[in-house]
C-alpha positions as semicolon CSV with decimal commas, in nm:
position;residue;x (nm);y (nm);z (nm)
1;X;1,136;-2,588;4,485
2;X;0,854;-2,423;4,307
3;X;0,572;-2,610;4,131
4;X;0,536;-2,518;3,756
5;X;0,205;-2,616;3,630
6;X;0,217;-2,699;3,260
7;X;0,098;-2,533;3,002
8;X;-0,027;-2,535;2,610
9;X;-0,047;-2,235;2,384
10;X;-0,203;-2,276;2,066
11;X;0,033;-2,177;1,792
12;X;-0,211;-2,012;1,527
13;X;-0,318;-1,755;1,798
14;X;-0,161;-1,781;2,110
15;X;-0,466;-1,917;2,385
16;X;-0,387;-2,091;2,642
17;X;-0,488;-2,359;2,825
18;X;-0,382;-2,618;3,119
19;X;-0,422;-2,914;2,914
20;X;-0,432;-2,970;2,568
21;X;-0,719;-2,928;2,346
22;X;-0,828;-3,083;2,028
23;X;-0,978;-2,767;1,863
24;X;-0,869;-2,415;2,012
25;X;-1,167;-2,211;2,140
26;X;-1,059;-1,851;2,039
27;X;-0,915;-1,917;1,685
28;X;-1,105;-2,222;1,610
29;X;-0,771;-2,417;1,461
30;X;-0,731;-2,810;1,494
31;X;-0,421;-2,978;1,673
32;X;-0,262;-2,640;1,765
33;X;-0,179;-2,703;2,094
34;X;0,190;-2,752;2,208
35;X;0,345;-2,762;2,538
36;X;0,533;-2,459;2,667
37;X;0,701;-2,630;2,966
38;X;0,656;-2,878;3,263
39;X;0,855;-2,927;3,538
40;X;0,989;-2,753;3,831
41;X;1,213;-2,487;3,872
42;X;1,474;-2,359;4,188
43;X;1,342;-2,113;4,350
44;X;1,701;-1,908;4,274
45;X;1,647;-1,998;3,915
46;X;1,329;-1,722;3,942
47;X;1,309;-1,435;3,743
48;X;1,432;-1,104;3,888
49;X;1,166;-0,828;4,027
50;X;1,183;-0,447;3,973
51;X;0,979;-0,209;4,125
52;X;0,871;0,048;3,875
53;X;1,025;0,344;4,044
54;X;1,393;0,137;3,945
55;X;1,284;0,137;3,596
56;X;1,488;0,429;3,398
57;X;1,180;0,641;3,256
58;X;1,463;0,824;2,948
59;X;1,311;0,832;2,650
60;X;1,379;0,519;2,382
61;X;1,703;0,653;2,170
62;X;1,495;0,614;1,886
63;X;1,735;0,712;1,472
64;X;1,522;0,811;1,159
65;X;1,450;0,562;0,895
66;X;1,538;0,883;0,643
67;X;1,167;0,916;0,546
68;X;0,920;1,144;0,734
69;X;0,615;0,928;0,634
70;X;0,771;0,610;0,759
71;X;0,896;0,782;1,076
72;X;0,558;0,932;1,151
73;X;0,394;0,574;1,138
74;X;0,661;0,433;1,355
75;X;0,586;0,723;1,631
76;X;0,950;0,937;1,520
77;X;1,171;0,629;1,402
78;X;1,303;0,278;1,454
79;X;1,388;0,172;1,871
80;X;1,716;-0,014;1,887
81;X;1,584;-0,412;1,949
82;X;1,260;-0,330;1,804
83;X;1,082;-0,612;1,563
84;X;0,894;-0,484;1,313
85;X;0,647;-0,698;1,041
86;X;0,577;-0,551;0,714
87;X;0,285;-0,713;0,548
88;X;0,149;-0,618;0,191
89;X;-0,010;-0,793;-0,124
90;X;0,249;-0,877;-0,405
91;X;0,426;-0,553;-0,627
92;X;0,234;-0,330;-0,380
93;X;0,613;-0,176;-0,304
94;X;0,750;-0,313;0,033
95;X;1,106;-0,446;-0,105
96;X;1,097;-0,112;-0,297
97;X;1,061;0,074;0,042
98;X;1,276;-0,124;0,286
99;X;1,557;-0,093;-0,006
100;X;1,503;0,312;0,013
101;X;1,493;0,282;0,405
102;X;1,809;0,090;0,416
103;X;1,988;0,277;0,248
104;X;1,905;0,638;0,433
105;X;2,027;0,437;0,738
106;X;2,328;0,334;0,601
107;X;2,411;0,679;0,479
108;X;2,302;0,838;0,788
109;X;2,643;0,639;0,926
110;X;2,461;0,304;1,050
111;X;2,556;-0,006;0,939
112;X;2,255;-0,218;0,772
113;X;2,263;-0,551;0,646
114;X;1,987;-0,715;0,390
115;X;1,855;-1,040;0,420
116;X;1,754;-1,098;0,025
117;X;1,546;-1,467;0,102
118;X;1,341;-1,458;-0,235
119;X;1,544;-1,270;-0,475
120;X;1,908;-1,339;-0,568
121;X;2,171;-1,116;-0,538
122;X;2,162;-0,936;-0,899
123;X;1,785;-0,902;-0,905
124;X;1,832;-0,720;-0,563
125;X;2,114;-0,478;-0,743
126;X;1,872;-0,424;-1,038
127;X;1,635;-0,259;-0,811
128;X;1,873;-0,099;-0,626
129;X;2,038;0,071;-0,902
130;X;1,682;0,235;-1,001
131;X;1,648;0,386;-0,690
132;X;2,020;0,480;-0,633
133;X;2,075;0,279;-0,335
134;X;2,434;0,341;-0,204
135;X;2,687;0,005;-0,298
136;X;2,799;-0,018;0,037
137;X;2,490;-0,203;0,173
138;X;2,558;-0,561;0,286
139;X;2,368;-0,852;0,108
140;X;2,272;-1,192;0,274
141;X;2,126;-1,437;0,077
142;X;2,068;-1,752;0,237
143;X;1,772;-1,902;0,387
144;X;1,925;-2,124;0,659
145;X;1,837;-1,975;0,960
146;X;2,137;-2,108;1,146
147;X;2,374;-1,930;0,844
148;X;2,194;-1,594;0,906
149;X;2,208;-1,587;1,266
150;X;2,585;-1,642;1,266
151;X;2,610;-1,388;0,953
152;X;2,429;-1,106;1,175
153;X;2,607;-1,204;1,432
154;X;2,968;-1,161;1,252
155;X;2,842;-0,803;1,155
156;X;2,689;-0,665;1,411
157;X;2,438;-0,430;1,204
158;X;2,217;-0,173;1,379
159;X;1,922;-0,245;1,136
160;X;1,818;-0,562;0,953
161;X;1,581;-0,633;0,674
162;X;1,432;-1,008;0,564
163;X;1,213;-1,025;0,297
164;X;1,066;-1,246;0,393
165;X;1,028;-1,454;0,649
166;X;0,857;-1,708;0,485
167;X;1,176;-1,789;0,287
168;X;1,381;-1,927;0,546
169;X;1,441;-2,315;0,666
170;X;1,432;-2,378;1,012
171;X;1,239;-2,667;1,121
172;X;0,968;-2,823;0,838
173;X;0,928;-2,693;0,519
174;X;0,980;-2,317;0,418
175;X;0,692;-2,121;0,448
176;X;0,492;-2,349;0,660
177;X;0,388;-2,282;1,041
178;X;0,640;-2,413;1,270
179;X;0,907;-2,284;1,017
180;X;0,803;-1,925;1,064
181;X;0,702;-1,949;1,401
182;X;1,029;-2,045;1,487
183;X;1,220;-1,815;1,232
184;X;1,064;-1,534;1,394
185;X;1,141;-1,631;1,726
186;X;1,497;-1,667;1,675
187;X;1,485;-1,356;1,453
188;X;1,335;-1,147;1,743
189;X;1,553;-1,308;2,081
190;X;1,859;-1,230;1,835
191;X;1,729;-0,844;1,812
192;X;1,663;-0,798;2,178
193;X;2,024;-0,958;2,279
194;X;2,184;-0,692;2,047
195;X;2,004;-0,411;2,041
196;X;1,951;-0,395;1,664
197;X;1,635;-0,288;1,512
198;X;1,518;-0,584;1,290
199;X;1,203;-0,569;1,012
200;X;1,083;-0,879;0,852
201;X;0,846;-0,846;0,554
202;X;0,564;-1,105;0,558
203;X;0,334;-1,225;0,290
204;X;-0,065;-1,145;0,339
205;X;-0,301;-1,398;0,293
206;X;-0,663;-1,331;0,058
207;X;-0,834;-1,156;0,361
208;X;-0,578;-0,936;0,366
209;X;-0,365;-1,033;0,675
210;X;-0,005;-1,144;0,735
211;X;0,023;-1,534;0,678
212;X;0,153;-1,790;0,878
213;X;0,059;-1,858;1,307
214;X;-0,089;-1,575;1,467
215;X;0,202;-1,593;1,712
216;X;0,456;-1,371;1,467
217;X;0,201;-1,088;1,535
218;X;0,251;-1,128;1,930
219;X;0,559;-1,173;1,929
220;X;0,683;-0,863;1,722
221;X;0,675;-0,484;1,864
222;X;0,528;-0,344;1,546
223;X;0,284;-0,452;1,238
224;X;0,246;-0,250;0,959
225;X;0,091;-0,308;0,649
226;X;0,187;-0,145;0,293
227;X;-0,204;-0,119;0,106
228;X;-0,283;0,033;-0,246
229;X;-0,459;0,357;-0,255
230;X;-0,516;0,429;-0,595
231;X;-0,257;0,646;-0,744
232;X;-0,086;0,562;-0,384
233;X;0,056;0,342;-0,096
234;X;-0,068;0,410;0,200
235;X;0,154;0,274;0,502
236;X;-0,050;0,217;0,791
237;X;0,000;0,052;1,201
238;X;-0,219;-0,193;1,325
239;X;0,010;-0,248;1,612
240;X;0,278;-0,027;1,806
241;X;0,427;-0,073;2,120
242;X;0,646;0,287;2,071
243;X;0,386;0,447;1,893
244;X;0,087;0,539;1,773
245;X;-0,222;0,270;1,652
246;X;-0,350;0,363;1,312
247;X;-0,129;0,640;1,267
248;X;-0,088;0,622;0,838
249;X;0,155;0,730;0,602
250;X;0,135;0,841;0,213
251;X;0,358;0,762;-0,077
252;X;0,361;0,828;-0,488
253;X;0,489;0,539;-0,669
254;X;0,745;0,699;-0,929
255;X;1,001;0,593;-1,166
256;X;1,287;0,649;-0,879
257;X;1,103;0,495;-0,607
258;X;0,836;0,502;-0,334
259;X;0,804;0,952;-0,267
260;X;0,643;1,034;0,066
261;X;0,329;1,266;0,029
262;X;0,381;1,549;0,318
263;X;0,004;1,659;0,204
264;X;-0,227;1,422;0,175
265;X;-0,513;1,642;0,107
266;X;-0,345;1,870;-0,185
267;X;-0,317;1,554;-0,358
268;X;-0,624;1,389;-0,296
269;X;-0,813;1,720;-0,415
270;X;-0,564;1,805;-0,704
271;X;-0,820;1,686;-0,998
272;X;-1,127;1,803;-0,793
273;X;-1,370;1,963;-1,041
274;X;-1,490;2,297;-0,920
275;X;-1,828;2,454;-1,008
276;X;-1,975;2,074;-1,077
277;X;-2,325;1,911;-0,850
278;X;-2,274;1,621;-0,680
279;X;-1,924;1,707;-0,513
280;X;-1,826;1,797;-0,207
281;X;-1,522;1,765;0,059
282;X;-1,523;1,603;0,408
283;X;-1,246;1,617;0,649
284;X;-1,212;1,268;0,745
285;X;-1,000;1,101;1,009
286;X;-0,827;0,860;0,860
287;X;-0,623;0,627;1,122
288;X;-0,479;0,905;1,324
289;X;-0,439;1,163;1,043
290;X;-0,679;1,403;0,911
291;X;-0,723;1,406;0,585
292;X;-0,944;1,677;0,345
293;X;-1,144;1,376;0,114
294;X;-1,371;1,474;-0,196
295;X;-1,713;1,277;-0,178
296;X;-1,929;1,273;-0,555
297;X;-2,246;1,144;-0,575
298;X;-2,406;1,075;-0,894
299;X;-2,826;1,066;-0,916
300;X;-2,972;0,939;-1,254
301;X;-3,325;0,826;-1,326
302;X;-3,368;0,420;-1,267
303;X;-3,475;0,157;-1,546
304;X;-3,554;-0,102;-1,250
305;X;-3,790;-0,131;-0,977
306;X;-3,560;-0,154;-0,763
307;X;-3,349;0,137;-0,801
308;X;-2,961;0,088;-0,707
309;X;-2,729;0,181;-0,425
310;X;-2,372;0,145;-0,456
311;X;-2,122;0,320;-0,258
312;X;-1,717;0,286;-0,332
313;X;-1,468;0,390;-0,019
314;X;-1,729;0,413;0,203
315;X;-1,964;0,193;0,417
316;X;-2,236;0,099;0,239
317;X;-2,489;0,035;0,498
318;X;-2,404;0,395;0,640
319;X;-2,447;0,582;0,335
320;X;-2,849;0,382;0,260
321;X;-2,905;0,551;0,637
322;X;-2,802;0,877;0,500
323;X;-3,025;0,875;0,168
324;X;-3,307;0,728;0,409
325;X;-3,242;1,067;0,646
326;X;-3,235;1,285;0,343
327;X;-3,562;1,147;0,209
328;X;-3,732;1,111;0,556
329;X;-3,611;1,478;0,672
330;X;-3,546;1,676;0,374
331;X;-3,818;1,548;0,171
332;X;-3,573;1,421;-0,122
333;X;-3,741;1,204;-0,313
334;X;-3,507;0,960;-0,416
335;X;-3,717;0,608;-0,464
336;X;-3,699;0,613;-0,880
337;X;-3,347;0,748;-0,877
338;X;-2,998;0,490;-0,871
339;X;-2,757;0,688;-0,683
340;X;-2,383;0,604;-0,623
341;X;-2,140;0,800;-0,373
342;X;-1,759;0,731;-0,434
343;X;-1,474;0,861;-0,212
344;X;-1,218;0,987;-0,454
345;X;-0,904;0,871;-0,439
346;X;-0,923;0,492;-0,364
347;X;-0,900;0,508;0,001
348;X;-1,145;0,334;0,228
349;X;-1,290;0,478;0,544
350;X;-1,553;0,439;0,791
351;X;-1,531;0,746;0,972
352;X;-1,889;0,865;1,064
353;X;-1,741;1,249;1,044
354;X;-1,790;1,225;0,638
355;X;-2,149;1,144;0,709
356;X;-2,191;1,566;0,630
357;X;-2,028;1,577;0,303
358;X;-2,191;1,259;0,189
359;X;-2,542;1,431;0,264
360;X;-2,461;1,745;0,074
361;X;-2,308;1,541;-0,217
362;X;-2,635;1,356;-0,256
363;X;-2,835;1,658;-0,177
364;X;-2,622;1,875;-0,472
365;X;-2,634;1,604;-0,709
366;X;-3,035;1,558;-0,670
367;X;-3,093;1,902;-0,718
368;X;-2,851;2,020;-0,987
369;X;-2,682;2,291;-0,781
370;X;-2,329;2,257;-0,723
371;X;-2,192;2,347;-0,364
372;X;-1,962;2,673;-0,275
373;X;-1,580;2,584;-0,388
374;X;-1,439;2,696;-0,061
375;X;-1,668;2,481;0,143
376;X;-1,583;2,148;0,383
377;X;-1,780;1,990;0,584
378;X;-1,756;1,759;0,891
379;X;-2,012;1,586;1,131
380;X;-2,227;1,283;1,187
381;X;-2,579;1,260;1,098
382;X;-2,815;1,126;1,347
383;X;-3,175;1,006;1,218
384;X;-3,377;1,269;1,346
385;X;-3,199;1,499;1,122
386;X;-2,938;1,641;1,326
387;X;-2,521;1,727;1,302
388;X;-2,367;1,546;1,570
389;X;-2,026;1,615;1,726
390;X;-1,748;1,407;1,611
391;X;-1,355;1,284;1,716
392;X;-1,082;1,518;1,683
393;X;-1,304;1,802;1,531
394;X;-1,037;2,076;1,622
395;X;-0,746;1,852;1,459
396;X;-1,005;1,843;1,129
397;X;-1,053;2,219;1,174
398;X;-0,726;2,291;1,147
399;X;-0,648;2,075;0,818
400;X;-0,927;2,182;0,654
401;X;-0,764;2,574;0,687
402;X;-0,446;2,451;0,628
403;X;-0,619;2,251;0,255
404;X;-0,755;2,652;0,206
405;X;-1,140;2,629;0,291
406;X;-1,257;2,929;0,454
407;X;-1,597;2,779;0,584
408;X;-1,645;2,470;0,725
409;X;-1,984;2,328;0,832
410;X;-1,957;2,154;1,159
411;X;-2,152;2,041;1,489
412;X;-2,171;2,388;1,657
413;X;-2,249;2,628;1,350
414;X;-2,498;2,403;1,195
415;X;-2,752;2,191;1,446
416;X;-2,929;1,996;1,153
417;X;-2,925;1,897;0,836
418;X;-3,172;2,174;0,671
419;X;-2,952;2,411;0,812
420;X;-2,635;2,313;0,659
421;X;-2,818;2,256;0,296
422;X;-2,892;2,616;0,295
423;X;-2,574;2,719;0,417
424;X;-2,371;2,531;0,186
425;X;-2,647;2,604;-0,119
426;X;-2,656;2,977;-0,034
């Protein structure tokens, strides 16, 4: 007989620990601890071993979702026994876009049921009537977990959607921790027993992650999260065990629907204003796409002492190193002047590559002189001045030909900072 030591997880974020704990060390939550088994077990009763030269290396028999943008963030389309987690703030579009998804499936030949938890049956057709959603999909609406399982088990679908997981009863109240811990864990033992690909949408809490225990987020293969860009939804991976990390994709909200954006930068740069200081376009990285970003800068005299610094879509603290590098290096004299830098287009990113563009932006806007319309930029400023090689440069090279710029200042043809100022200014 073997000994099994027991153990305690914590249920907010998974730690664990030989004994039981009042306060959990990693996630700092209070009575989280619960026992995951004591005992002993036969020594038959022991899991089986493979060596990994048994394993069959074939690729995952992966089927499209019908959308390119959703397929590229999944890494080329839903696994069969796959859990997903969709998380989003309210109205930001993720019924809107699992109703679209379902229904490609479905007419691609799959069979797809809907698990409608916070909407009734008619409120569900509403919506699916304004986006043309084929009749034939199958509607669940219960919120007994035990009814559901047996329901998805009487139709065998090869895809399910629940929105939301915070709707059904298990054990406890609806919505509260060991409800949707166990919800999900039923949910995701049920997908991986019958091969079908299951997505649960989840509710997001005010700092912007999925609420409930920390353990849905082990426990599931994917999370993605459906964020407001904007004019746009960006749909982005923050985990993915069959794909890609950080890999994004870009929808238009219209009348009919969430529309997939094949070219990000054509319509980040459609209202770009040509011939104007102040304005100039980065290719950032963005996740794991590449994306051609307009960066404006604004300089205007300051009534205060202290003049002001505000940056929108990018990091603030980066950008006050850049104006202290342009006024340290280039001699711009920027102490009476309140200057803001914005990143058209409501995204946010961090990516040091835009550091370039944000310098010339400033630079243009200072001095009046607009930049050269069929310039980009790309490349991290260093504080002695210099252009500094970034991530994926040849991947940013290439979008910024296929966006139509036909010079691009990068690490390589410009070493500093002076130099690129008087080749984007000349």
């Amino acid at each position: 007989m073997a000994r099994v030591h027991p153990q305690f997880r914590c249920v907010e974020c998974g730690y664990r620990t030989p004994k039981p704990l009042g306060r959990c060390p990693e996630c700092g939550s209070w009575g989280s601890f619960e026992p995951e088994g004591t005992g002993e077990v036969a020594a038959s009763a022991a899991a089986p071993r493979l060596r990994l030269d048994e394993v069959d290396a074939a690729a995952l028999p992966r089927f499209s979702s019908g959308e390119a943008e959703v397929d590229r963030v999944l890494g080329g389309g839903f696994v069969p026994g796959a859990a997903l987690l969709l998380g989003g703030e309210p109205g930001v579009g993720k019924s809107t876009l699992l109703l679209q998804v379902a229904d490609r499936v479905l007419r691609s030949g799959r069979r797809v049921v809907y698990v409608a938890g916070e909407e009734s049956p008619q409120q569900v057709k509403l919506r699916a009537e304004r986006l043309g959603v084929s009749g034939g999909l199958e509607l669940v609406r219960d919120t007994q977990l035990d009814a559901v399982l047996a329901g998805l088990d009487a139709a065998s679908p090869e895809l399910v959607v629940v929105d939301s997981i915070q709707t059904l009863e298990s054990e406890g109240v609806p919505g509260s921790l060991v409800a949707v811990r166990t919800a999900t864990q039923a949910l995701v033992r049920w997908a991986k027993r019958t091969s079908a690909t299951l997505v649960l949408v989840g509710h997001v809490t005010k700092e912007g992650t999925v609420a409930g225990p920390k353990v849905i987020e082990h426990v599931v293969d994917a999370t993605l999260y459906l964020e407001t860009a904007g004019l746009y939804r960006v749909l982005r991976s923050a985990k993915n065990r069959f794909g890609p990390v950080g890999e994004v994709g870009v929808f238009r909200m219209t009348d009919a629907g969430l529309e997939g954006v094949p070219n990000p930068s054509e319509a980040f740069l459609a209202e770009r204003p040509v011939g104007v200081p102040g304005s100039a376009v980065g290719l950032a990285l963005y996740g794991e796409r590449t994306i051609a970003l307009e960066v404006q800068a604004l300089a205007a005299k300051s009534p205060y002492a202290a003049p002001k610094r505000v940056a929108q879509g990018l990091d603030g603290r980066r950008v006050d190193v850049i104006l202290a590098v342009l006024e340290r290096r280039m001699d711009l004299r920027l102490g009476h002047l309140d200057v803001y830098v914005n990143l058209t287009g409501g995204l946010r990113v961090g990516d040091p590559g835009l550091d370039l563009a944000v310098a010339l932006a400033v630079y243009s806007a200072v001095m009046g002189r607009p930049l050269a319309p069929d310039l980009a930029a790309v490349g991290e400023v260093g504080l002695a001045g210099e252009v500094r090689s970034v991530a994926s440069l040849e991947a940013r090279l290439r979008e910024g030909e296929r966006a139509g710029f036909e010079r691009v200042l990068r690490p390589g043809v410009v070493r500093t900072l002076e130099e690129a100022v008087k080749e984007a200014l000349a």
